[in-house]
N, C-alpha and C positions, 0 to 999 in steps of 0.2 A: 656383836660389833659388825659394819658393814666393813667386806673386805675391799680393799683399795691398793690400788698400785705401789709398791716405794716408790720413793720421793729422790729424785734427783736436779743436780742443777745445769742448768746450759749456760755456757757463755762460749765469749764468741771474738771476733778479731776488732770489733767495735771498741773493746774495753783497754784500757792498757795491762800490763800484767800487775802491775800495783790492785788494781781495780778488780780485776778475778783475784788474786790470793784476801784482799779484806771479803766479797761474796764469798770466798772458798771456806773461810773459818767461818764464816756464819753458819755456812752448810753444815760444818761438821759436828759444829758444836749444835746444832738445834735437831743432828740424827738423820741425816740426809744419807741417801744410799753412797751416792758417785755427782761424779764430774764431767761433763760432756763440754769439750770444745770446740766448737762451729769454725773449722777454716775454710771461710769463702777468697776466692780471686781479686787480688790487690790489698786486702786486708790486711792485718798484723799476722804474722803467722803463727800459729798457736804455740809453737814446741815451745818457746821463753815463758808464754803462763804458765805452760803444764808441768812445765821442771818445775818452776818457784813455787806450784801451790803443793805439788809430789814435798817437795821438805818443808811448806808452812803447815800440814796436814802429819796425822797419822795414822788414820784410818778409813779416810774416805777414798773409795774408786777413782782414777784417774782415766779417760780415753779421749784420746781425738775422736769428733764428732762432724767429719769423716777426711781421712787421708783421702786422694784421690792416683791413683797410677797412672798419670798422665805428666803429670808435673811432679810426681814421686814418683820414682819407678819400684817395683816391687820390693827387689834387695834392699834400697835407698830406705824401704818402709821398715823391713824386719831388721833392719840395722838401728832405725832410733826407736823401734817400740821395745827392740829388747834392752836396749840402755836405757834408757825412760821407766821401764819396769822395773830394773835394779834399782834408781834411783829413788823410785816409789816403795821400792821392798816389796814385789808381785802384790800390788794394788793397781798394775794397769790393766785394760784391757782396749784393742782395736776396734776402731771403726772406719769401717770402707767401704768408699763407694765410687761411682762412674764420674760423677762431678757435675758439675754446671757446664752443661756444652757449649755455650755464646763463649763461657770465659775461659774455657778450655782453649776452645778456637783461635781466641784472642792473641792467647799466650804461642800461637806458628804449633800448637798440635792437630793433628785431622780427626776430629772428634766420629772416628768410626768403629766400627763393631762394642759399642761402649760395655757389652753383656759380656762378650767374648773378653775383652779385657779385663773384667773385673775378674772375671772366671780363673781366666790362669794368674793374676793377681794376686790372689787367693793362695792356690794351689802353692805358687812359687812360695808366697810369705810361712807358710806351712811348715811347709818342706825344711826352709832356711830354719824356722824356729825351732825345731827338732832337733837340729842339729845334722842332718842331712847335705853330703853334697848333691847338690842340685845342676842337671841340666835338663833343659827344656826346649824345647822347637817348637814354635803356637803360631796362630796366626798375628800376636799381638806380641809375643816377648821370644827373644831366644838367646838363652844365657847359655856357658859351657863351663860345667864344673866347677860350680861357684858353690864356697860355703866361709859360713861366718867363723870369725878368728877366736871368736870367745862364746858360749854357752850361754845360751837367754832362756829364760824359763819357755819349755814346750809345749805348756799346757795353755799360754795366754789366749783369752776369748777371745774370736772374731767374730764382729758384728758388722752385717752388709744391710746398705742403705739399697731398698727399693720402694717403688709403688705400682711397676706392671707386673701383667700376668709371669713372664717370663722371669723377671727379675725375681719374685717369689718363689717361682719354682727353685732357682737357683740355691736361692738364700737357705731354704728347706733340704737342697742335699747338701749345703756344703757349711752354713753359717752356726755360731753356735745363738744368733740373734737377731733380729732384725730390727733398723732404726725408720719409721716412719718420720717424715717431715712435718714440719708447719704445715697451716693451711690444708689438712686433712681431713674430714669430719669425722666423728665416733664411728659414724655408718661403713664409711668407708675402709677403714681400720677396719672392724669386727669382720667384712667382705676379705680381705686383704687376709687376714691372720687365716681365717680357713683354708685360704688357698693355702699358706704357707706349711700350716701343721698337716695339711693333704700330700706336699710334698717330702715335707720331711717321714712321716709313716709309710709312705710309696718306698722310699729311700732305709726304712727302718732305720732312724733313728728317731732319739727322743728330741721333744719338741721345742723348738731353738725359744727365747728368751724375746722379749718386744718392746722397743723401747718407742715411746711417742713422745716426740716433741710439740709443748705447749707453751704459747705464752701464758701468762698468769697474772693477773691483778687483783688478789684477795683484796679484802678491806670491808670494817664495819659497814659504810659508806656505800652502799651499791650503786648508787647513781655515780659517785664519783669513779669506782670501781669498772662500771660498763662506759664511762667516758675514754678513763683510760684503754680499755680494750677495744672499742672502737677505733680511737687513733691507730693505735699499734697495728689493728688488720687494715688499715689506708693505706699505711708504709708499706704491709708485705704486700696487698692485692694485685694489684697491675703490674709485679714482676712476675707473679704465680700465673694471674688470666693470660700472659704472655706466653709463657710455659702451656699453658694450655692449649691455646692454639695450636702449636706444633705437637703434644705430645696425648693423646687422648686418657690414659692414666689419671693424669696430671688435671687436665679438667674433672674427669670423674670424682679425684679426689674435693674437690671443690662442691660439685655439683647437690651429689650422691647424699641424700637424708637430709640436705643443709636446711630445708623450705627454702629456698631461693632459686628462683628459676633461672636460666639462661640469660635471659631477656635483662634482670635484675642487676644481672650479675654486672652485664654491658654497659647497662647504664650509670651504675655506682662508678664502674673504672673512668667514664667516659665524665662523672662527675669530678673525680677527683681531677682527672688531667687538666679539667676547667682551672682545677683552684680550687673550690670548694673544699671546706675542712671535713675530715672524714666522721667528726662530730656530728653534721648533720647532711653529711650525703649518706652512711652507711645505720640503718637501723638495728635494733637489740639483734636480732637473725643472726647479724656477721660478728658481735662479740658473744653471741653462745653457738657458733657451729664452729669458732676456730679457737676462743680462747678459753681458759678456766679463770672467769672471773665471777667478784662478787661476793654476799657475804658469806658467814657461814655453811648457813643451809645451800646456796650456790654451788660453794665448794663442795660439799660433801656428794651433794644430786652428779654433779659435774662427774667429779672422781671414781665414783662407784661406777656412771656409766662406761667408763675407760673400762675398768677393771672386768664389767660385763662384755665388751667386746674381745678380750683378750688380751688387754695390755696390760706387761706387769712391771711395768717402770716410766713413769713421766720423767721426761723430764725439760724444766721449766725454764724459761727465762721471765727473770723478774725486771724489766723495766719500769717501773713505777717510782718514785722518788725517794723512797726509803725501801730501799731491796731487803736489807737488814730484818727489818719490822714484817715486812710481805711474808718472807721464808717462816719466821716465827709465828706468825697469823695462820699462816694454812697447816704450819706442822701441827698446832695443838688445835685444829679445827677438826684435823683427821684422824684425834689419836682418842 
């Protein structure tokens, strides 16, 4: 059998929490690994899903998909992920990262030394889940003799979100995972993971866990399949090509194995800002180097090359019209 990733779900603050806990049984019940939560700025905020699908579920992984220590401050984190973890019966695990910096900014924070913050972010949330009192003096945080009133399991995974070199590094001595973002390509992933298990063996530890986020549009249907995945990367593109300008990571991840050059890239954004439907400004390219869609064989080509670059856990958002049907489509595609 070709080996492949587990299968995970994402959602996100687009949804209501009515809306993740009916996706959440589906996961569970069709053998889905975990639960990844996407809190972006100004959206729903995740904790009300995450609690309600922690007791609609019993065995499925629960994690925000990612806290950020900007608008949660470290304590603020190891506070609801050790309550959220009881909740769940140690079925959570963390995910953290530096954040969206326009929305960081937004919100009166100075979106600075974002590495360095995540860093003793980290450390502190550690520390507190252990059971430790904690003080620290950082560039970023300075708590004095802070510890938590009640006992949260110390062993809960931390998983840091990056894509530059340095954030890698980080994530390899300190994370027990790392989450890649949308809008990635395989290439850049399997680039990305070396760096990271480089860091963590430097560091002598074992090698942290890798979670990629994919959209997904399984389906008999391929035509209908790469229609939807076409849309779906219009919506992300021109906030990522944005990101990219400022952050060179951030373009590479785009760029890097995609066959799409620069030039392409520019013109697709600069189509859609037209108006034109991302139907037919963006070609097959941009729904096979960012999404896993399509039919069977698709999937299976797709997944395996996840799993050849180092990833050992997708996980997916199903936007397509029966998310139900999708999750069930690609679970017995891949088994």
């Amino acid at each position: 059998m070709p080996n492949y990733p587990r299968l995970s779900l994402r959602l996100h603050g687009g949804l209501t929490p009515q809306q993740c806990v009916a996706q959440a049984q589906v996961a569970e019940a069709a053998g889905f690994h975990g639960i990844w939560f996407a809190e972006n700025p100004f959206n729903r905020g995740i904790l009300p899903a995450a609690a309600a699908c922690a007791l609609a579920t019993r065995k499925i992984k629960i994690a925000p998909g990612v806290f950020n220590p900007y608008n949660r401050h470290p304590t603020l984190i190891a506070m609801e992920i050790g309550a959220l973890d009881e909740l769940a019966q140690g079925r959570v695990r963390l995910g953290i990262g530096s954040g969206i910096g326009t929305g960081v900014e937004r919100m009166g924070f100075a979106y600075d030394r974002p590495l360095t913050t995540l860093r003793e972010a980290v450390v502190i949330v550690r520390a507190l889940l252990r059971g430790d009192e904690m003080s620290h003096t950082g560039r970023a945080f300075q708590i004095n003799k802070v510890k938590l009133d009640y006992r949260p399991r110390a062993d809960i995974p931390v998983f840091m979100a990056g894509r530059g070199d340095r954030s890698l590094r980080v994530c390899g001595e300190l994370g027990d995972g790392l989450i890649v973002s949308n809008m990635c390509t395989v290439a850049f992933t399997a680039g990305a993971i070396e760096k990271l298990h480089a860091a963590a063996r430097a560091a002598g530890r074992g090698l942290p866990e890798v979670v990629q986020y994919v959209a997904c549009f399984p389906g008999a249907d391929r035509k209908e399949a790469q229609r939807l995945a076409r849309a779906a990367v219009g919506d992300m593109l021109p906030g990522y090509w944005r990101i990219g300008q400022r952050q060179p990571a951030a373009k590479r991840a785009l760029i890097e194995g995609s066959g799409i050059g620069e030039a392409d890239f520019a013109a697709a954004v600069a189509r859609l800002a037209a108006g034109e439907r991302a139907e037919t400004a963006l070609d097959e390219r941009f729904a096979a180097a960012f999404t896993l869609a399509g039919n069977v064989d698709d999937c299976r080509r797709q997944a395996a090359a996840y799993a050849k670059a180092g990833v050992t856990e997708l996980a997916l958002t199903f936007a397509g019209p029966d998310a139900a049907a999708d999750m069930q489509f690609l679970k017995d595609a891949l088994s």
